[in-house]
ChimeraX commands (.cxc) that place a marker at each C-alpha (Angstrom):
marker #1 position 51.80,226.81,48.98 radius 0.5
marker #1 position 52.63,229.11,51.62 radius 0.5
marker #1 position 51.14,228.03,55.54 radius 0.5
marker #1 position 51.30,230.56,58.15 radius 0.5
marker #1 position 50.01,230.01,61.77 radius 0.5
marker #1 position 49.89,232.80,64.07 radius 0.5
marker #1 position 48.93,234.12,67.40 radius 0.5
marker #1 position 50.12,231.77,70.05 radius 0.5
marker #1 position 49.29,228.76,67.41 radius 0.5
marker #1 position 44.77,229.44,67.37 radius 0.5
marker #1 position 44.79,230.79,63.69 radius 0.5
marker #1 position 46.40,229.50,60.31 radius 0.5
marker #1 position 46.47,231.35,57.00 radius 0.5
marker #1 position 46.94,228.65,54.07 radius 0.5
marker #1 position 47.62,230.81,50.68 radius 0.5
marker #1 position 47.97,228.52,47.66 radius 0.5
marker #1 position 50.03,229.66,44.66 radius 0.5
marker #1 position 48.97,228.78,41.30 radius 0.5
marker #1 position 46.27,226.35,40.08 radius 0.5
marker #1 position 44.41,224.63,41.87 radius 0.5
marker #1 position 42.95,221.43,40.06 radius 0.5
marker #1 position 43.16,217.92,40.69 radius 0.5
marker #1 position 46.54,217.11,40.09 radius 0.5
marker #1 position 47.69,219.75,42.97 radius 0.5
marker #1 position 44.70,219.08,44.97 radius 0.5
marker #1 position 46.00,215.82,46.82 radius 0.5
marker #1 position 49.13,218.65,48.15 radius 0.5
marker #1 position 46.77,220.99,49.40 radius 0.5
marker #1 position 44.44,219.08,51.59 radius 0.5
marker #1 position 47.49,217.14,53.09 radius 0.5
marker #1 position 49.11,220.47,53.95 radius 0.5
marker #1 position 46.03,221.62,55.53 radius 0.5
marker #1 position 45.43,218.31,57.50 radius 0.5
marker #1 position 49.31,219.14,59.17 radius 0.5
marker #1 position 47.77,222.28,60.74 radius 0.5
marker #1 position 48.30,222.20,64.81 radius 0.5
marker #1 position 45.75,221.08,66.84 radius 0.5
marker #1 position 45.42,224.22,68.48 radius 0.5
marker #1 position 44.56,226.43,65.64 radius 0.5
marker #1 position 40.77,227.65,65.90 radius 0.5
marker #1 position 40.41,229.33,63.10 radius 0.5
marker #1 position 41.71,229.00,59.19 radius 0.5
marker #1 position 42.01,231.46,56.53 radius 0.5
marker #1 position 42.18,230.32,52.70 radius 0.5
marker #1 position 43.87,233.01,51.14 radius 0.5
marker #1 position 43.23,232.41,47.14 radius 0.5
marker #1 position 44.92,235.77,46.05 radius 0.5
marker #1 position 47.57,233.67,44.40 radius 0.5
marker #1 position 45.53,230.52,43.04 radius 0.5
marker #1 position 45.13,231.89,39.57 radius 0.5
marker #1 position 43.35,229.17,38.40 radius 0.5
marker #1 position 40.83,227.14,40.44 radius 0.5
marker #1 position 38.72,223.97,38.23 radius 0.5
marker #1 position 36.08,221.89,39.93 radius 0.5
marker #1 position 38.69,220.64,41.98 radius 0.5
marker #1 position 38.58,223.67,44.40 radius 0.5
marker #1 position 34.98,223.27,44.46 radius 0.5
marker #1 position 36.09,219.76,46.52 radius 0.5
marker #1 position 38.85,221.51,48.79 radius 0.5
marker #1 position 36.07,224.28,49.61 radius 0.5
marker #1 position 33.65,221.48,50.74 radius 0.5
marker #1 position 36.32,219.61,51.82 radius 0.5
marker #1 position 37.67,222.88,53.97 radius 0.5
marker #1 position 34.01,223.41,55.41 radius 0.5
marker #1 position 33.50,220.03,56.75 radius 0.5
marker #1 position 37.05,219.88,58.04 radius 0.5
marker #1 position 36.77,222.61,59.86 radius 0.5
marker #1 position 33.09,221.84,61.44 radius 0.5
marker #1 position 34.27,218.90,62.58 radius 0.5
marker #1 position 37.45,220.04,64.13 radius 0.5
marker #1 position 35.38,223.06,65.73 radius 0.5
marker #1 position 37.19,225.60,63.76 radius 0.5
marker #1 position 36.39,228.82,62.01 radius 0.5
marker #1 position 36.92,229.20,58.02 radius 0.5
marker #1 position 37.43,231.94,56.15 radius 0.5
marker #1 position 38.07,232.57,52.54 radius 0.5
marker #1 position 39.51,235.58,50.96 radius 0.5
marker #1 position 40.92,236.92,48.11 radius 0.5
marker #1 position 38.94,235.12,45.71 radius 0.5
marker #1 position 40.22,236.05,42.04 radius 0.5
marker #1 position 37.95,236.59,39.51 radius 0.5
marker #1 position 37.83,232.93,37.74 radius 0.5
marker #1 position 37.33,231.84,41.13 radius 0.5
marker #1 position 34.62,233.60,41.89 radius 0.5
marker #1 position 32.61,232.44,38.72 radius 0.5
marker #1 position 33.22,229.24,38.96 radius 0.5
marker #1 position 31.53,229.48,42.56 radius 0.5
marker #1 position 28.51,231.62,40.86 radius 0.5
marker #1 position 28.23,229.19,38.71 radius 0.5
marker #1 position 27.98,226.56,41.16 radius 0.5
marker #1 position 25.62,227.88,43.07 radius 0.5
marker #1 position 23.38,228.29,40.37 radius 0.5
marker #1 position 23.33,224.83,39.11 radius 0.5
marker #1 position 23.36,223.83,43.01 radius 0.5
marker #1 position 22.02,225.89,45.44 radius 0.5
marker #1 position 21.73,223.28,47.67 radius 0.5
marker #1 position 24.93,223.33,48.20 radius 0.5
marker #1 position 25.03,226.49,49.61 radius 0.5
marker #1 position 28.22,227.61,47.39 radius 0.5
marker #1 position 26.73,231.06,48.09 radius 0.5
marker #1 position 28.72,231.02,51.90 radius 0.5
marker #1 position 31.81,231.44,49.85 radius 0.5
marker #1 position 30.87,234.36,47.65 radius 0.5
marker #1 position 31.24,238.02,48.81 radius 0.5
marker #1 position 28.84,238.80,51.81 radius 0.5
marker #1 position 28.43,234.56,52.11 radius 0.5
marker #1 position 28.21,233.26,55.44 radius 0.5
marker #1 position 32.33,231.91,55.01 radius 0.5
marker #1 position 33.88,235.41,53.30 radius 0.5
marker #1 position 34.22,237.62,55.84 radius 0.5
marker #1 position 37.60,239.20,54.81 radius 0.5
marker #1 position 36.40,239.97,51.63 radius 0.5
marker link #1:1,2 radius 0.2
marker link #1:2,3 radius 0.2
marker link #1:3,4 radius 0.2
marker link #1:4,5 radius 0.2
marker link #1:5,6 radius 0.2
marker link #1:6,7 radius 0.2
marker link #1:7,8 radius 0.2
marker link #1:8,9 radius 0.2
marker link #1:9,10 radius 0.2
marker link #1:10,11 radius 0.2
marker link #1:11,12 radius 0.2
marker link #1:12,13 radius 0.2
marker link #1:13,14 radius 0.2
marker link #1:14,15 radius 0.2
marker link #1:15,16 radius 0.2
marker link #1:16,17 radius 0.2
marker link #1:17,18 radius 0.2
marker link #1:18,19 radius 0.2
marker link #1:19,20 radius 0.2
marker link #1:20,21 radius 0.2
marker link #1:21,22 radius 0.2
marker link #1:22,23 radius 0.2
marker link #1:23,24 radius 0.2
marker link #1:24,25 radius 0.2
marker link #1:25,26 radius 0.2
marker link #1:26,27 radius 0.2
marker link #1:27,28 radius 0.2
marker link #1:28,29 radius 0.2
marker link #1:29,30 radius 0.2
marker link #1:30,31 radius 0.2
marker link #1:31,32 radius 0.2
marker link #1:32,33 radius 0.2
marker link #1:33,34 radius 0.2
marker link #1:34,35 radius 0.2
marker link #1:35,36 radius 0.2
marker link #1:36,37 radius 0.2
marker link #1:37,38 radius 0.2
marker link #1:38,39 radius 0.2
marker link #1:39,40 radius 0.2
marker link #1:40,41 radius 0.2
marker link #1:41,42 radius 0.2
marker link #1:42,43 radius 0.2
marker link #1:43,44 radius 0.2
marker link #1:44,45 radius 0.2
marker link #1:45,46 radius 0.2
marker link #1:46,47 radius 0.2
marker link #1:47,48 radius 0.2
marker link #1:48,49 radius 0.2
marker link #1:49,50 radius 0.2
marker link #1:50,51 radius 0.2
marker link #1:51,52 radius 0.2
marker link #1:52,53 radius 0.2
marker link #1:53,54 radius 0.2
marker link #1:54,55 radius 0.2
marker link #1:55,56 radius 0.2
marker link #1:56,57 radius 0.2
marker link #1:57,58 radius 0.2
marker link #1:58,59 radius 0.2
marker link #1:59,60 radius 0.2
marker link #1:60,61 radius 0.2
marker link #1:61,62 radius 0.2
marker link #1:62,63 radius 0.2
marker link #1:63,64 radius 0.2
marker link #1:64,65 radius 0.2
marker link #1:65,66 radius 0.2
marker link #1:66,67 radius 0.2
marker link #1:67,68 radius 0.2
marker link #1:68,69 radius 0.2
marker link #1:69,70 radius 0.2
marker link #1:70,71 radius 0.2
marker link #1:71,72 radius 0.2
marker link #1:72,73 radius 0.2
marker link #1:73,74 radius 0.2
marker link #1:74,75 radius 0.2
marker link #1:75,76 radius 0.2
marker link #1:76,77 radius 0.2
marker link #1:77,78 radius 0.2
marker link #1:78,79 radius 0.2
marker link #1:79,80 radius 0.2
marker link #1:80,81 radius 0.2
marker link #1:81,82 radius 0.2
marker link #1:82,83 radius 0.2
marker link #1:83,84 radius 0.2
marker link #1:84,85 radius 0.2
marker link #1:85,86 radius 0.2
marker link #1:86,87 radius 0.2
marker link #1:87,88 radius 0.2
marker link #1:88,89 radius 0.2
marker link #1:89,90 radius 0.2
marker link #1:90,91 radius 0.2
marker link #1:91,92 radius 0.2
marker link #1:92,93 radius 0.2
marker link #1:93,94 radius 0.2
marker link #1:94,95 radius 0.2
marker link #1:95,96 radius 0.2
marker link #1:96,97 radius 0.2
marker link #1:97,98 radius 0.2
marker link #1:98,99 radius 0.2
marker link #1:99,100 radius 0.2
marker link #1:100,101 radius 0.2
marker link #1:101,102 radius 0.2
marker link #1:102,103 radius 0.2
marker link #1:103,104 radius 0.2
marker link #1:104,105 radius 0.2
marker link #1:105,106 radius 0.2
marker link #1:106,107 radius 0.2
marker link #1:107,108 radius 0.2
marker link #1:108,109 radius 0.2
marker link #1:109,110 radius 0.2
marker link #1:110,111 radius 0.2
marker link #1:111,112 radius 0.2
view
């Protein structure tokens, strides 16, 4: 997993390489939680995560609350194809859910 934070330390890209499932998932959310107080705002990159399982359904929810509570803005981009079905698919079971803000034009993908 690759973690860049930029501009004077207020935004972080995290881009995760490979799967992401729940054996890696434990790796990814402590990386994320190392991020500097000062960063405002946090891109997921998933242009490398070739394989996402329900398990990055949880780091998505996971991310979201995360960065509500810190006060931060998230972004996700580069979702891959399997990704993005699995997220279609999850918001069709459970709209509720609101898996929609992470889709292409959702309230979260603005640098689709």
């Amino acid at each position: 997993m690759i973690f860049t934070v930029s501009d004077a330390g207020v935004t972080a890209v995290i881009t995760p390489r490979g799967e992401i499932d729940f054996d890696t998932l434990p790796d990814v959310l402590a990386g994320a939680r190392e991020l500097p107080e000062t960063v405002t705002a946090v891109t997921w990159d998933l242009r490398h995560a070739q394989f996402m399982d329900v398990a990055g359904l949880h780091l998505l929810v996971h991310q979201r609350q995360a960065c509500r509570d810190a006060g931060r803005i998230l972004t996700v981009a580069g979702l891959q194809q399997q990704s993005k079905r699995l997220l279609d698919l999850a918001w069709e079971l459970f709209p509720d859910h609101h898996w929609d803000d992470f889709l292409p034009g959702g309230l979260l993908a603005a640098a689709y």
